[in-house]
C-alpha angles and dihedrals in degrees: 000000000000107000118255106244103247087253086066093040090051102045091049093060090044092058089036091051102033109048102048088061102058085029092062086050089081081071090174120035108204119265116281102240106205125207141141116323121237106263093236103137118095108229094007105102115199120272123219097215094054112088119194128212149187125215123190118216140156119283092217111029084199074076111036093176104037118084119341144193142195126252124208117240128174126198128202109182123231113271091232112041094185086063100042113154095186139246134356125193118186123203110224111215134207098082082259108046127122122234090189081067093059103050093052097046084044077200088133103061137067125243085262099058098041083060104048107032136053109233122217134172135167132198114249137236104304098007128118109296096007108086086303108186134236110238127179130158128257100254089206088065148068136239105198127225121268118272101044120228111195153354091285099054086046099056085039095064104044086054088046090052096044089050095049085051094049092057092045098045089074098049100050119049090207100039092110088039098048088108108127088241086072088036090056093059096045079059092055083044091055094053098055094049081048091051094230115145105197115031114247099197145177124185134182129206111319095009087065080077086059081054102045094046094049100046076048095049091035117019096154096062093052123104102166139359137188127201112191117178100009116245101202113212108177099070126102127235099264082051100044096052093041096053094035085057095043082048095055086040087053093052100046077045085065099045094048085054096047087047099048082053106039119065081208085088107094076211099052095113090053145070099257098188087056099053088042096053080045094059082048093058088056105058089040087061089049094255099139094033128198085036120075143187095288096055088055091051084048090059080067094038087062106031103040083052082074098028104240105166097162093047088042091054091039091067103031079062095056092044088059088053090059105262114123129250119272116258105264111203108198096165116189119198095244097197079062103036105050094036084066100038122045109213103197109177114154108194142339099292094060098046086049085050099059082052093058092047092044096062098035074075100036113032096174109042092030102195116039136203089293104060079061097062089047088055102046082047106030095131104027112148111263133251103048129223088238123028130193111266137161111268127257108196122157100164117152094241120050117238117247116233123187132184150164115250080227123045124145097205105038106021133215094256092057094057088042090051091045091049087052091053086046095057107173094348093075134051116195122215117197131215108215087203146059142287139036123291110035101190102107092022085122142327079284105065098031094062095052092067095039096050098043083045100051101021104032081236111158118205118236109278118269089030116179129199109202125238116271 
């Protein structure tokens, strides 16, 4: 791994000595007062059994009395109560989902653990109904359009970006502490008002970051984690755009080979590199303006994450046949994001540099889910709450990390380099198969994280779930 300049280093062990600290002064959050959720979700109708809450906690933990906000926190009770386990609390990733949602829709959990566990999610800082901003865009100004082409579109966007944040940071209390550090002690917060002693969690995705950094700030307070779909933190920004890019070009690998052998691709009897490559073209030469190239390779990055080969062929079909590409919305919650991930791009070279790079890795798909994130935080102020490090975890149970072998979001080496910094205090389950979230793939995977959740049972080491 590329070395972290000793600003970074330095930085990271200021924020990890110094919060807990202060976090831990608030010795007693106030009690959680349940009661009926807003019903606030089309086509989920409220469920009795659910219970909402609100829990009031600090902005900034460095000043556990000063100004304070309430997170949103849902509660579904454990089926059978007689064989309660305790509590659950999953980690919802993005940045931006909501784990509320979750917990209503109890599409994330297997009948077992819908059983034993209560299961309980929040939304985090900035998202949804936890001190969510208003954001809306400077109209005097202009967002340009993805890839950027010059020096000009370069400085455009980061004072596109400062302006949209501007206009966010007074809606929203936590928008500049949304970091996951902070979210990390609202978590611990959250336990104790649950009056849990030891922490049962599952995260996805980026959530499993909430879980890596607090089995690393309190390791004595965890009793399980699980890491699905692996969020590596430790990577600069060069590595992180260039993995995050070979991962996307290993997915669409897999589709082109699923669509060369299965007649179920409308484009089986074609190159489909070629007609790919074709639809590319086209973008490129302003065809299906105003989208552009990017917003065909985000159709991949959303539909491979499924994956959704069919759906994936069926429009690059239709893009070949000139109609543009549907608008893809992959929001990230950028008072979370950027606080994480310093994106520090200087100009224009070096921002055409990371492209380059980008696509020397991924020659079909060209960008990657990294050169995302450096759009949605090119001008964030430096240094970040919270910078990338190599994790330090010595908790007495190892955490459990699963992953597909192909997974165009969070890719097989992330979950691999986190299990490296985890040592013995991790243990790495693959996917032999496809997609994001890995959780439900099969009755594999699915009782690994069952049996290490209710029974504290580890897999061998090296344990594999095959492709379904």
């Amino acid at each position: 791994m590329p070395r972290r300049t000793v600003a970074v280093v330095v930085a990271a062990l200021t924020v990890l000595a110094g919060l807990p600290v202060a976090a831990q002064a608030v010795s007693k959050p106030p009690p959680l007062v349940w009661g009926e959720c807003p019903d606030d979700l089309p086509d989920v109708p409220l469920d009795p059994r659910v219970q909402c809450a609100r829990l009031r906690l600090p902005v900034d933990w460095a000043q556990p009395h000063g100004e304070s906000f309430e997170l949103a926190v849902a509660r579904r009770p454990a089926r059978l109560p007689d064989r309660r386990v305790g509590t659950l609390v999953f980690g919802p990733g993005g940045p931006g989902d909501s784990g509320v949602e979750r917990v209503r829709k109890a599409d994330r959990f297997s009948d077992e653990l819908l059983g034993r566990f209560d299961l309980v999610s929040f939304d985090p800082r900035t998202v949804a109904r936890t001190a969510a901003p208003v954001c809306t865009p400077d109209p005097t100004l202009r967002r340009p359009s993805i890839p950027l082409t010059s020096q000009a579109d370069f400085d455009a966007l980061v004072a596109y970006n400062r302006a949209l944040w501007d206009r966010c940071r007074p809606t929203s209390p936590v928008f500049d502490h949304a970091d996951t550090l902070s979210t990390v002690h609202d978590l611990d917060a959250l336990r104790r008002a649950l009056g849990e002693r030891l922490l049962s969690f599952h995260g996805s995705s980026y959530g499993t970051l909430l879980g890596q950094q607090y089995a690393e700030q309190y390791p004595k307070r965890v009793r399980a984690v699980v890491l699905e779909s692996v969020f590596d933190h430790s990577l600069d920004m060069r590595s992180f755009v260039r993995t995050q890019a070979a991962a996307l070009q290993d997915a669409f690998d897999e589709f082109a080979a699923w669509c060369d052998s299965s007649a179920e691709c409308v484009l089986h009897d074609r190159n489909v590199r070629s007609v790919w490559d074709g639809v590319l073209d086209r973008a490129d030469r302003g065809e299906y303006a105003p989208r552009t190239a990017f917003d065909v390779t985000a159709l991949a990055i959303g539909m491979l994450a499924g994956p959704r080969w069919p759906q994936l062929a069926a429009t690059v079909r239709d893009m070949d046949a000139g109609m543009p590409p549907p608008a893809v919305n992959l929001p990230l919650a950028a008072g979370a994001l950027c606080a994480d991930w310093p994106a520090t791009v200087r100009d224009y070279d070096e921002y055409a540099d990371l492209v380059r790079e980008a696509a020397a890795v991924a020659p079909d798909v060209r960008y990657g889910g990294g050169l995302l994130a450096t759009h949605t935080c090119l001008g964030w102020p430096s240094p970040v709450r919270n910078p990338p490090h190599d994790l330090d975890v010595h908790t007495r149970t190892p955490l459990l990390l699963l992953n597909a072998l192909h997974d165009p979001r969070t890719g097989y080496d992330w979950a691999t380099n986190v299990a490296r910094q985890l040592g013995q205090h991790g243990r790495l389950v693959t996917y032999e198969g496809w997609g994001h979230g890995t959780y439900q793939r099969n009755d594999c995977t699915t009782a690994v994280v069952d049996r290490y959740l209710v029974d504290l049972a580890l897999p061998a080491p090296g344990a594999r779930c095959p492709a379904s």
